[in-house]
N, C-alpha and C positions, 0 to 999 in steps of 0.2 A: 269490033270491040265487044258484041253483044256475046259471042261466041266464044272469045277471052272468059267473061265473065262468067256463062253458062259450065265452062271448061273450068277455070276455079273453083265455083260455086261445089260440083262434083267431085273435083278432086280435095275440096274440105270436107265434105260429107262422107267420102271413102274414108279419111284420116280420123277423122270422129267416131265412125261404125268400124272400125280397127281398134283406137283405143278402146272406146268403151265396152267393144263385144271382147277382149284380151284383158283389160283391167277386171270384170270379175275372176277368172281364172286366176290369175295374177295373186288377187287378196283372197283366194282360196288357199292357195298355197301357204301365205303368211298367218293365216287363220290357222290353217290345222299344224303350222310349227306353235304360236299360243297355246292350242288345247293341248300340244302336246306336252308342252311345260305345265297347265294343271295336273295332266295325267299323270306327269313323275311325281308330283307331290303327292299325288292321292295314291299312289304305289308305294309310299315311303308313310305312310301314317300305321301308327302304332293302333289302330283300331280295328283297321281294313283290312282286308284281303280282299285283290283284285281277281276274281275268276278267268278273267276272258275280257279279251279289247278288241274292237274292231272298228276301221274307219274307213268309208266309203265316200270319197270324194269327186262329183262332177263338176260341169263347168259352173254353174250357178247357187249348188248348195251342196251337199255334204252331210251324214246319217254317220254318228259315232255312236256305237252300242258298245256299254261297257255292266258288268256286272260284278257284283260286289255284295259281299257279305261279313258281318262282324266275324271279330278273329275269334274261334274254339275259345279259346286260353281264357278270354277275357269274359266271353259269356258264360263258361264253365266253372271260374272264378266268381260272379256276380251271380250266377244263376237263383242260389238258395232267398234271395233277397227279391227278389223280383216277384210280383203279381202274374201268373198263368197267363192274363193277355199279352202282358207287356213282354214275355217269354216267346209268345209265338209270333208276335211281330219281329222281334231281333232275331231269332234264330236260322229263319229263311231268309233265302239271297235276293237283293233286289236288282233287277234289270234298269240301269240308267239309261233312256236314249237322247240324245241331245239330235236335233233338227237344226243345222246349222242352213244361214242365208248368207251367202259373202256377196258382197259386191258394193260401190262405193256407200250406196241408198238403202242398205240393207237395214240402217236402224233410222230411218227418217229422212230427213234433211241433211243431216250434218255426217259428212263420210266417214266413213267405219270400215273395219275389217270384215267383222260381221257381228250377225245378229244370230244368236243360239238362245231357241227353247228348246225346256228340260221337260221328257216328257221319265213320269219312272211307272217301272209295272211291278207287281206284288205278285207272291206266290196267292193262291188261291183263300186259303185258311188266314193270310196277313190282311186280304182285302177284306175279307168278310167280316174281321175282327175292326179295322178302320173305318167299316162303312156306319158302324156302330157309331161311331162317333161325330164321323164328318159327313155321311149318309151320301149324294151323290158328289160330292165336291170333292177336288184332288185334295189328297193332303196335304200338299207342298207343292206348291209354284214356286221356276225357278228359271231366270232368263239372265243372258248375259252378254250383253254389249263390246266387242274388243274392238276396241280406239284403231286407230293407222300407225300408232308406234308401237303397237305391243301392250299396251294394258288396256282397263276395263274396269266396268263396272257388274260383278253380282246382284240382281237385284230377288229377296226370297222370298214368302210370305205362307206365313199358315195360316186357315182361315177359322172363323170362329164356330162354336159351336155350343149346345144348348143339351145338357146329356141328363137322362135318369133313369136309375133302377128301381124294380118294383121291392128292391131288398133297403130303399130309402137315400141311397146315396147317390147324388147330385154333384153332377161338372158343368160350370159356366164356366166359359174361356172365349175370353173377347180378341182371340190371332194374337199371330207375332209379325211383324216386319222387318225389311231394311234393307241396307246394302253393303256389301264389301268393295269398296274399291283398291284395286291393287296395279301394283306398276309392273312393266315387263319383267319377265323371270320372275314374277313374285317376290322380286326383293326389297318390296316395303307394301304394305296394305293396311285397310284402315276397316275395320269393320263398328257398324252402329246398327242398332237393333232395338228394339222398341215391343213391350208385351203389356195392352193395358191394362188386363184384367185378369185371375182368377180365382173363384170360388167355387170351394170344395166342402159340401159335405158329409160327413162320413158316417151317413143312417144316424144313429143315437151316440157314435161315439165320440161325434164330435167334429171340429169342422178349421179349415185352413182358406185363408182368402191373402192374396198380395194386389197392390195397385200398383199401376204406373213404375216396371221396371223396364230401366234403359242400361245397357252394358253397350259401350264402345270399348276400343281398343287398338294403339296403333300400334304395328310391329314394324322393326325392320333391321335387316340380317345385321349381323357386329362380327368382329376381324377375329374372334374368340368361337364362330362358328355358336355362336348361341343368339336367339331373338330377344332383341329390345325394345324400347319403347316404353308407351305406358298404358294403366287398363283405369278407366271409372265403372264402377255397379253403382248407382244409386237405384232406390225403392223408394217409394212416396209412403208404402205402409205395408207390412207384415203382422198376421195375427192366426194366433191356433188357440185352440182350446179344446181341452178334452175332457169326457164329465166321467170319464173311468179311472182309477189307480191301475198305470200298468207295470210292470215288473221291464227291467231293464237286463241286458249282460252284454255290453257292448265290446266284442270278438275284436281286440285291437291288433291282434296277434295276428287273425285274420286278415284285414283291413292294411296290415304291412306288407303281409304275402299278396296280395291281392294287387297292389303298383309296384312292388320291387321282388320280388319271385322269393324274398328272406323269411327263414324260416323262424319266429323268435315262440319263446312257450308264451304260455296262455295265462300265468299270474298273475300278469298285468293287465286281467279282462278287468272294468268296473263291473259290479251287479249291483242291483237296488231296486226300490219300488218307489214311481213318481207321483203323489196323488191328485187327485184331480184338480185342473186349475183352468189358468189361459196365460197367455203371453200375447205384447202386443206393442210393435214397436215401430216409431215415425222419421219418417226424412231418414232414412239407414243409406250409409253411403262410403264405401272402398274403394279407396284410390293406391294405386302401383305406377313405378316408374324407374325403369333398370336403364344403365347406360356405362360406357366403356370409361378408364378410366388408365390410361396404357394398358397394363398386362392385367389389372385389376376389374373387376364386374362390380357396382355400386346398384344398389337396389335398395329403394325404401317405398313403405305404404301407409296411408292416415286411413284410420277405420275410426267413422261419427256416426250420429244419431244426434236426433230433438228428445225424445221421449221414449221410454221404456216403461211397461208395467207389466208387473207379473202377480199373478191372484190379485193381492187389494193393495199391493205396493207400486207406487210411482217415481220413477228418476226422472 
């Protein structure tokens, strides 16, 4: 009988170090088909261009290097409008590597496909320009959890930071957060995101601060081949002021060419001079909500607010 038992005992132990040493490999496999449904979407975005993919999968984890860089067209397009920093961070490619863990334990307790950190590299002249701001801390953390069925959670986070020029102009920004949660195939996700703070001001010219903005957003695919769902922005509070008169010529002629490649003249630019004042406005909040309707697409949005003032006027 003891021999029975010892004989058992073994040959459960053999069936356990079978499954368990086979079920990582297993939810390897299922993991890198997940990633590779994010990877079509991010080859299909109107921003992006994908350089180079590559996925390297063993038995316990998994290195996908992908790199990627804003599209010519649209940087080429936006360029003239941009600040010289903000120009040398977009214009170079960034290397994304995701460090994938699959196996049942790969995000805790509770079984998962797997567990992916996002690590990203910067060309040389992008980091030095970032370091400026976020000094030794990444810019962007970014990890992502896929479920045993196929979806997952996003979860991102920028971190805060404390910025000044000897030319007067001042960035507090107290991070962004959140997560997107989406279902297999990405055919419905939910993204919520959360930015407490920022204030900006701009040497003598003046200065911009918002609180407590939150933007969610559900989507999910419709039989019209267009995304539905609904989106909230609310802002607890928005405020600028500027102690200058500046001259305006708002290029709208450009700004059409610029999303829809159409060529329209320039008559319709506005010009003028704005003089100096402030604006400043509370509980500001945009809601959207599109949905099928047979052959039909219905879409309406409420745009509110508490309070509005501008120079010495109050609504």
């Amino acid at each position: 009988m003891k021999k029975l038992l010892i004989s058992l005992s073994l040959a459960l132990a053999a069936v356990l170090a079978l499954v368990f040493g086979a079920l990582p490999y297993y939810l390897g496999i299922k993991a890198e088909e997940s990633l590779a449904a994010q990877q079509k979407l991010l080859s299909q975005s109107g921003f992006l261009t994908v350089e180079s993919h590559q996925y390297q999968r063993g038995w316990f984890g998994a290195t996908e290097t992908t790199v990627v860089r804003l599209k010519p067209t649209l940087l080429h397009n936006t360029g003239k409008y941009l600040p010289d920093n903000l120009k040398t961070v977009l214009k170079e490619p960034i290397t994304v590597v995701n460090h994938v863990k699959h196996g049942p334990f790969a995000g805790g307790f509770t079984p998962v496909r797997a567990r992916v950190e996002t690590e990203f590299k910067y060309h040389p002249e992008v980091a030095k320009v970032l370091a400026r701001f976020f000094g030794t801390q990444a810019p962007v953390s970014l990890t992502n959890t896929v479920n045993l069925g196929g979806g997952g959670e996003l979860a991102l986070s920028v971190p805060a930071f404390d910025y000044e020029e000897l030319s007067g102009i001042k960035l507090n920004w107290k991070g962004l957060s959140g997560t997107t949660v989406y279902q297999p195939e990405f055919t419905a996700y939910t993204h919520d995101y959360t930015a407490p703070s920022l204030q900006a001001k701009l040497a003598d010219k003046g200065s911009v601060a918002l609180e407590n903005l939150h933007i969610r957003t559900e989507t999910t695919d419709g039989g019209n081949q267009l995304a539905l769902g609904s989106s909230s922005f609310k802002l607890d509070k928005f405020s600028m002021q500027w102690k200058e008169g500046f001259d305006y010529n708002i290029k709208i002629n450009e700004l059409v060419n610029l999303v829809t490649d159409l060529q329209i003249g320039a008559f319709i630019n506005p010009t003028g001079t704005v003089a100096p004042s402030k604006i400043a406005v509370e509980k500001l909040s945009f809601d959207t909500k599109t949905g099928e309707n047979g052959e039909w697409v219905n879409s309406e949005g409420r745009f509110r607010f508490e309070t509005l003032a501008y120079g010495d006027e109050r609504y």
